[in-house]
ZADREN-351240 format. One record per atom (N, C-alpha, C): atom name; x, y, z. Coordinates in nm, 4 decimals. Layout:
% ZADREN-351240
@name CA&u X&v Y&w Z
...
% end
This chain:
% ZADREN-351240
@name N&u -1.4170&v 2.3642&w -0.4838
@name CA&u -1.3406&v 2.3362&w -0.3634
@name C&u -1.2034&v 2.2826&w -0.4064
@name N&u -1.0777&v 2.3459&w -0.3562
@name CA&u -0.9294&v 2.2907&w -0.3914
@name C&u -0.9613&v 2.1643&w -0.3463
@name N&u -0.8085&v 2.0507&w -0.3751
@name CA&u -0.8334&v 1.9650&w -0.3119
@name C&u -0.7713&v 1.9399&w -0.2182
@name N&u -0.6903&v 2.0485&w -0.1420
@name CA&u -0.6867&v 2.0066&w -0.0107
@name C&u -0.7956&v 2.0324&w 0.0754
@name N&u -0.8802&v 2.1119&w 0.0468
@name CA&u -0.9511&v 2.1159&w 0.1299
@name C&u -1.0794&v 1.9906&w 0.0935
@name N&u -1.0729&v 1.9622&w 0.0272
@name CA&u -1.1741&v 1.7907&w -0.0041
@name C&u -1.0944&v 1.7092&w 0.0405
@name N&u -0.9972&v 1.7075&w 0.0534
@name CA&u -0.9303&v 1.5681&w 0.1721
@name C&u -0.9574&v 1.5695&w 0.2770
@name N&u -0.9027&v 1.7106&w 0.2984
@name CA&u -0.9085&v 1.7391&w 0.4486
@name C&u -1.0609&v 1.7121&w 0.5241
@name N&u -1.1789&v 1.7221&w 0.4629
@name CA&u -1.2900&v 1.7132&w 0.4698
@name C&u -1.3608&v 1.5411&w 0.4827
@name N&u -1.2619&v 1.5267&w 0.4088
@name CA&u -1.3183&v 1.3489&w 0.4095
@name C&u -1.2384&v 1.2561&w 0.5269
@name N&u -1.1434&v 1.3300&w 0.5281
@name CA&u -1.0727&v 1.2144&w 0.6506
@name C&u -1.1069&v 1.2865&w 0.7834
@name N&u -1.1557&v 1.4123&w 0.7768
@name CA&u -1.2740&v 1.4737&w 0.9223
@name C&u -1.3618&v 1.4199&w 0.9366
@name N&u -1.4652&v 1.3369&w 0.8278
@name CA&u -1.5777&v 1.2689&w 0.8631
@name C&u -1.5245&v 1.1432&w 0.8772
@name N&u -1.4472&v 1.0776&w 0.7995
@name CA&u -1.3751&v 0.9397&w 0.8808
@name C&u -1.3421&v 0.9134&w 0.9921
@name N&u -1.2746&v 1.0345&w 1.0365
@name CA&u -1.2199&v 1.0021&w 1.1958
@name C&u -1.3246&v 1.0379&w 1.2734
@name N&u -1.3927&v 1.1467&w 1.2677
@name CA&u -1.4968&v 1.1826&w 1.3916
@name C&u -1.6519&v 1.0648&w 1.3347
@name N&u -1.6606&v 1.0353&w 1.2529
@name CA&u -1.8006&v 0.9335&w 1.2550
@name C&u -1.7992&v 0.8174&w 1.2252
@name N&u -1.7147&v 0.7532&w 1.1626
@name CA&u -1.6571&v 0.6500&w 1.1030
@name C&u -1.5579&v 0.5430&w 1.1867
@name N&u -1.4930&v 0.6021&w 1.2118
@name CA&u -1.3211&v 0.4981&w 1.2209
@name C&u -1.3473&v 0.4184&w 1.3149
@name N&u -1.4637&v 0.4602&w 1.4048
@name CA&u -1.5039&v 0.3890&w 1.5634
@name C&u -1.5611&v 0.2834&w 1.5219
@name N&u -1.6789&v 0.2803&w 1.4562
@name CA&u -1.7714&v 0.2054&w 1.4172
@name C&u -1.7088&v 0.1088&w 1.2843
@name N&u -1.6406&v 0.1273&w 1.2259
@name CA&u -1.5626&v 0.0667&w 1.0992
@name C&u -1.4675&v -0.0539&w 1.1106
@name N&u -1.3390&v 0.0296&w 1.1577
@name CA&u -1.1999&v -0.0589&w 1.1166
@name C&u -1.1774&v -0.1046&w 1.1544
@name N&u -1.2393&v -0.1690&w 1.2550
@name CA&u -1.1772&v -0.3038&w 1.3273
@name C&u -1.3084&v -0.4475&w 1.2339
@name N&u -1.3738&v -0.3949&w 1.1940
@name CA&u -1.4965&v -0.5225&w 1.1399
@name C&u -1.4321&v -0.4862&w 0.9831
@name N&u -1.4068&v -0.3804&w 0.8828
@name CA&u -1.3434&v -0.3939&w 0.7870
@name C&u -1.1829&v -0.3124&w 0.7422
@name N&u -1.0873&v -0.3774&w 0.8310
@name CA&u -1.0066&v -0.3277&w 0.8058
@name C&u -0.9480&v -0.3683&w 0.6639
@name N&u -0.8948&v -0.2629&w 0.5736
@name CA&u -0.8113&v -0.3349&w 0.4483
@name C&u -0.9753&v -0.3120&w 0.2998
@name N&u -1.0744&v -0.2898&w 0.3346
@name CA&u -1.1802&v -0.2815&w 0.2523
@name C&u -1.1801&v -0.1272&w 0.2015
@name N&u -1.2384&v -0.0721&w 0.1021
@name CA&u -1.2668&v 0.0467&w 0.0530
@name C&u -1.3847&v 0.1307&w 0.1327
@name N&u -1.3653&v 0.2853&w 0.1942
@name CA&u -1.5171&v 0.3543&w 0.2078
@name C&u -1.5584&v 0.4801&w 0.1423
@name N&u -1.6625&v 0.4437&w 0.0743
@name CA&u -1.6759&v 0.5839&w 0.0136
@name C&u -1.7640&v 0.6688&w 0.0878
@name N&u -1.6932&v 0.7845&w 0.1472
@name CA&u -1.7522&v 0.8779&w 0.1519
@name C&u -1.8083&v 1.0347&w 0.0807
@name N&u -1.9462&v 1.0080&w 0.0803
@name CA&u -1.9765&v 1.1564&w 0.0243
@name C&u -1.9857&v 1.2866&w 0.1020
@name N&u -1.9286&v 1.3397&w 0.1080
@name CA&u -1.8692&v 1.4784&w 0.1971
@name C&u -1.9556&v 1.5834&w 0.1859
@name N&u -2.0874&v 1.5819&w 0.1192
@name CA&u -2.1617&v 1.6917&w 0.1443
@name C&u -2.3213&v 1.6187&w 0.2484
@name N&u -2.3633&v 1.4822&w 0.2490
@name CA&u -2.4438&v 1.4196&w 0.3057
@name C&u -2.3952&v 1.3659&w 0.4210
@name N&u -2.2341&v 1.3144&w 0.4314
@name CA&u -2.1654&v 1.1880&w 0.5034
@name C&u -2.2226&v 1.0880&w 0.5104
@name N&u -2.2857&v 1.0718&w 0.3646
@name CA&u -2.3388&v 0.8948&w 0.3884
@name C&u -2.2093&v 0.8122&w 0.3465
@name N&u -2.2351&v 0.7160&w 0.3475
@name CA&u -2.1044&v 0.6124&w 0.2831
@name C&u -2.1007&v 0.4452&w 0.2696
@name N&u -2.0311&v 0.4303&w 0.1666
@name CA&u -2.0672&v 0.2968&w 0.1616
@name C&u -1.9397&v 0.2169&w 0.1377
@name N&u -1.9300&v 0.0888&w 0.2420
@name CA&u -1.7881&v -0.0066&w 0.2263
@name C&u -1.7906&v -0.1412&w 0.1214
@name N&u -1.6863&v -0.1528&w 0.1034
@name CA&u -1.6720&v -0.2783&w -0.0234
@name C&u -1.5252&v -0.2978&w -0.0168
@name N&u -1.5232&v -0.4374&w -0.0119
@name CA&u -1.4090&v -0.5010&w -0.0853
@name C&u -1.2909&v -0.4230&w -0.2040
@name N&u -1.4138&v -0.3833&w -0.3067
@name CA&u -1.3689&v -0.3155&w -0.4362
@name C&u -1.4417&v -0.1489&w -0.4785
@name N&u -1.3079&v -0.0996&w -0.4378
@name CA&u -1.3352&v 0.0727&w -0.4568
@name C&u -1.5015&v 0.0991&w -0.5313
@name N&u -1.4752&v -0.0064&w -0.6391
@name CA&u -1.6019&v 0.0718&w -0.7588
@name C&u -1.7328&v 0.0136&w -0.7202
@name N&u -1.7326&v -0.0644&w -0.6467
@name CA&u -1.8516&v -0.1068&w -0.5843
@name C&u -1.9058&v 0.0069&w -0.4810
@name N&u -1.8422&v 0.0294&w -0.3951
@name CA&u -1.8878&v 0.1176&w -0.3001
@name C&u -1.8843&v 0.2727&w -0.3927
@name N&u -1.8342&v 0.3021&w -0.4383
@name CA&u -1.8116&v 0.4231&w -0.5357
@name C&u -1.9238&v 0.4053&w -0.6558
@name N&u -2.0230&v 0.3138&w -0.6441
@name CA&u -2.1247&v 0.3089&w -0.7615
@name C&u -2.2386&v 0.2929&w -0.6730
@name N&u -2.2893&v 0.2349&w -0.5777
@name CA&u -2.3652&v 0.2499&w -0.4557
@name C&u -2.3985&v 0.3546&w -0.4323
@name N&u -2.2809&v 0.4430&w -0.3455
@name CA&u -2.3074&v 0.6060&w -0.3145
@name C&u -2.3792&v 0.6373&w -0.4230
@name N&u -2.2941&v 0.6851&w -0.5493
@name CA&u -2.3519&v 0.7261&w -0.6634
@name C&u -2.4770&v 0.7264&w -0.6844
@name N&u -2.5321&v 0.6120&w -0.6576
@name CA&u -2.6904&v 0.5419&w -0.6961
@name C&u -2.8353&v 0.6222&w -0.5764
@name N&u -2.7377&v 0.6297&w -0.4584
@name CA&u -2.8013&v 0.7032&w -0.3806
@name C&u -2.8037&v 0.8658&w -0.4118
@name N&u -2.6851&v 0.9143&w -0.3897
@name CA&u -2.6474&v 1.0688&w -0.4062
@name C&u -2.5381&v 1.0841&w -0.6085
@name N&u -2.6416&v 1.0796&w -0.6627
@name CA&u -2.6436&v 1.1105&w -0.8172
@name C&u -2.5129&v 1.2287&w -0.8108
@name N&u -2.5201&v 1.2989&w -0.7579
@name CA&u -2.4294&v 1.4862&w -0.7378
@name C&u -2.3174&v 1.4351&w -0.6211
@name N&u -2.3317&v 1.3023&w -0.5801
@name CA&u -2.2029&v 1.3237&w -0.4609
@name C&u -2.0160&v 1.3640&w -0.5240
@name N&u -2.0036&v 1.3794&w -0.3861
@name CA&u -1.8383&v 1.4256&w -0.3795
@name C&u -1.7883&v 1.3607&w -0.3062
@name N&u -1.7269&v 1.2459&w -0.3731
@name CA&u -1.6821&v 1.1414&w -0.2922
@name C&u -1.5498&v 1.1294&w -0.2858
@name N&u -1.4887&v 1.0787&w -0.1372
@name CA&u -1.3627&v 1.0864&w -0.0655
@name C&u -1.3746&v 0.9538&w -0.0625
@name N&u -1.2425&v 0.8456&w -0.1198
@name CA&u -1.2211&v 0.7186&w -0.1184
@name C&u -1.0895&v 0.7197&w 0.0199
@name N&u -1.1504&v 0.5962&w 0.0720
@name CA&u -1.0607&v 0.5869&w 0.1661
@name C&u -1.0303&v 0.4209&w 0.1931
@name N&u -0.8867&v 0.3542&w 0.2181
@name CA&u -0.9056&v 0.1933&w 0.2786
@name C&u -0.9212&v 0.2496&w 0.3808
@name N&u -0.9874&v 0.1631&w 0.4464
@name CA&u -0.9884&v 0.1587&w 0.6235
@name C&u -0.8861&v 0.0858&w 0.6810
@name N&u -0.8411&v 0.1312&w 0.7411
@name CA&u -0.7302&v 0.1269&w 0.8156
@name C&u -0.6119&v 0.1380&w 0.7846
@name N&u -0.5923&v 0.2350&w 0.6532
@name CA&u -0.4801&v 0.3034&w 0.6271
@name C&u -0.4512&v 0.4433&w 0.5710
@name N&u -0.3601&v 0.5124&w 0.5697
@name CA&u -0.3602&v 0.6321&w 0.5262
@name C&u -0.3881&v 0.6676&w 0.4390
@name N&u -0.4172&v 0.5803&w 0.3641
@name CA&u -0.4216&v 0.5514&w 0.1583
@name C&u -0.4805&v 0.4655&w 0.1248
@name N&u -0.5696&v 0.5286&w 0.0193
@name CA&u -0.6659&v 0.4218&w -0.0188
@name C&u -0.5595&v 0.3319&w -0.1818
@name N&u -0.4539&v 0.4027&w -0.2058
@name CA&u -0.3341&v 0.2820&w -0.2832
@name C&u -0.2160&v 0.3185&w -0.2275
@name N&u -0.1365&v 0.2422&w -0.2192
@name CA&u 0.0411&v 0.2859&w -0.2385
@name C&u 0.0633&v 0.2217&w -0.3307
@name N&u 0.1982&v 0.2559&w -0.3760
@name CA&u 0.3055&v 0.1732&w -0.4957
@name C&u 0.3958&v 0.1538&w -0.3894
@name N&u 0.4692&v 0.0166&w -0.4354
@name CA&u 0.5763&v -0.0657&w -0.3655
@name C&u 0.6559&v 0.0255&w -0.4197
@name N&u 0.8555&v 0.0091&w -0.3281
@name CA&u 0.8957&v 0.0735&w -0.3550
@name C&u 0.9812&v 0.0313&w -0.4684
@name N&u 0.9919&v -0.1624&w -0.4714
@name CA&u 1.0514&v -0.2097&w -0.5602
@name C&u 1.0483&v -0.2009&w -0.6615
@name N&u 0.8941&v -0.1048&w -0.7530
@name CA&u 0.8713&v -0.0662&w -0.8544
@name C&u 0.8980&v 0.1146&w -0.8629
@name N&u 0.9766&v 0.1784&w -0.7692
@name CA&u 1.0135&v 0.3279&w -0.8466
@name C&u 1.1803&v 0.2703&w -0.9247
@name N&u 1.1543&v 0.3916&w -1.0352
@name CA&u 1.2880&v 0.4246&w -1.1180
@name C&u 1.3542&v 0.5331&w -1.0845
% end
């Protein structure tokens, strides 16, 4: 699968099953979603929830997302050259 179409896939199960039930109780936290089950799991710290899934779905294809933003990192801008 390219990876636009694995984005595109993960922020479809975010918004239609997720975003309701989520971002207002963890906004600013990590969710991993696995895009072939849509199970998923939230954490504080990306690798927590990204080792969870794992533990459940061994073969997942996981879409990292913060909740409640477009990006699960940015870079400030005070650090481009």
């Amino acid at each position: 699968m390219n990876k636009e179409k694995f984005a595109l896939l993960g922020d479809q199960i975010y918004e239609r099953k997720l975003k309701g039930i989520i971002e207002n109780q963890h906004k600013g936290k990590f969710v991993a979603i696995d895009i072939d089950s849509e199970d998923f799991e939230i954490d504080a710290k990306e690798i927590n929830a990204v080792d969870r899934l794992n533990m459940r779905h061994p073969n997942s294809q996981i879409w990292l997302k913060r909740i409640g933003s477009r990006f699960a990192r940015h870079f400030s801008p005070r650090y481009r050259m």
